[in-house]
C-alpha positions in Angstrom: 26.1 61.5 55.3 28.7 62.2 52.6 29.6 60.0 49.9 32.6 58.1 51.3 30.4 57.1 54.2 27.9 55.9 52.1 30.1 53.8 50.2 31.7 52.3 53.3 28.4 51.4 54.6 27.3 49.9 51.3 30.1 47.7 51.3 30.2 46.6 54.7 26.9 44.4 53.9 28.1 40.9 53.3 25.5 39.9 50.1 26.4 37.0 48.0 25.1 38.2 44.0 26.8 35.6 42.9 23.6 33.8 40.6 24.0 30.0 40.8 20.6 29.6 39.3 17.6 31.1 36.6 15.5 31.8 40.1 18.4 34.0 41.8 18.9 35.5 38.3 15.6 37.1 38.3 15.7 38.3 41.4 18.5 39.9 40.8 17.4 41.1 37.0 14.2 42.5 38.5 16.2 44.7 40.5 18.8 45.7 37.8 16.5 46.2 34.9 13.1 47.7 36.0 12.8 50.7 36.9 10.7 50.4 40.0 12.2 46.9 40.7 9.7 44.9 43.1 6.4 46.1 43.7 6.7 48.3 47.0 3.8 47.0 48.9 3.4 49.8 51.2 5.8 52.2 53.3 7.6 49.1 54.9 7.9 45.9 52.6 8.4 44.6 48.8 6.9 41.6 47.1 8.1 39.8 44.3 6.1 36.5 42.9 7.6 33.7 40.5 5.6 31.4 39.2 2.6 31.1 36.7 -0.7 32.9 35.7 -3.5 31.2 33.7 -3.3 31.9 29.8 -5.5 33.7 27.2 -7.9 30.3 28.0 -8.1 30.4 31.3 -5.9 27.3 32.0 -3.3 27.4 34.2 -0.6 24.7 34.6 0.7 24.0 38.2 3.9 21.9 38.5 4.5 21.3 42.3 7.7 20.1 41.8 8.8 23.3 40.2 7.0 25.1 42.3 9.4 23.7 45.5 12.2 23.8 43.4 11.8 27.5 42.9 10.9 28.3 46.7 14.3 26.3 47.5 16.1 28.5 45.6 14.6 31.7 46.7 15.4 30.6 50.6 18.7 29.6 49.5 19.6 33.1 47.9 18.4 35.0 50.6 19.8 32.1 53.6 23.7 32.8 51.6 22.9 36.7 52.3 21.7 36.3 55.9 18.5 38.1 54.7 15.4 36.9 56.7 12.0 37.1 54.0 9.0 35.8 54.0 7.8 33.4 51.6 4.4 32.0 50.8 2.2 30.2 47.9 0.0 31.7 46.1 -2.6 29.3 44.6 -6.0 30.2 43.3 -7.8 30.1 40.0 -5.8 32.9 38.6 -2.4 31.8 40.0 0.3 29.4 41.5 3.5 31.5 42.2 5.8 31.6 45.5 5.6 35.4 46.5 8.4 36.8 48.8 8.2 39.8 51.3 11.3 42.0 52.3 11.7 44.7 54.2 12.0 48.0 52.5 15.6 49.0 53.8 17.0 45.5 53.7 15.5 45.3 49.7 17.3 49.0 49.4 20.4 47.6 50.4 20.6 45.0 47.8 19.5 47.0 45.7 22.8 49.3 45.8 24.9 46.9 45.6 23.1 45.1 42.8 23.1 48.6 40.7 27.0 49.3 41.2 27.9 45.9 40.2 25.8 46.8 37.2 
């Protein structure tokens, strides 16, 4: 595929990286600013996780509210770019995040987009 195709394709996805919120800025920043981005769980699928981790004392400090708050956000980003994820809680000991799953080529396409907007 030469460039100009690649380009056209690019473009042609409809993605809303307009950040109305701290939430949809780091998943955007993530993307922009690491070098590996989200973790690549295997051959098909990235992760990302927000939320919290317990401290040098082992306390950790769960705010359900915030918690929601932050999982509404993360559907609405995704539900503005027609991008279907899934999205679960993560609550143990150790940590109280919402983690988010996308496929590999869908998270490659934002990722492109996110990078020449850079």
């Amino acid at each position: 595929m030469n460039n100009q195709n690649q380009s056209d394709q690019i473009n042609s996805n409809k993605f809303c990286l307009d950040v109305s919120n701290k939430t949809e800025q780091l998943l955007v920043d993530r993307i922009r600013d690491c070098n590996d981005g989200w973790m690549k769980v295997n051959n098909t699928h990235r992760e990302f996780r927000i939320g919290v981790q317990t401290n040098c004392n082992g306390e950790i400090t769960k705010n359900h509210k915030n918690h929601l708050k932050t999982g509404d956000e993360i559907i609405a980003f995704f539900n503005k770019n027609n991008v279907e994820i899934s999205l679960e809680t993560i609550n143990t000991e150790d940590e109280y995040s919402n983690q988010i799953k996308i496929e590999n080529d869908i998270y490659d396409k934002l990722e492109k987009i996110i990078l020449m907007k850079k």
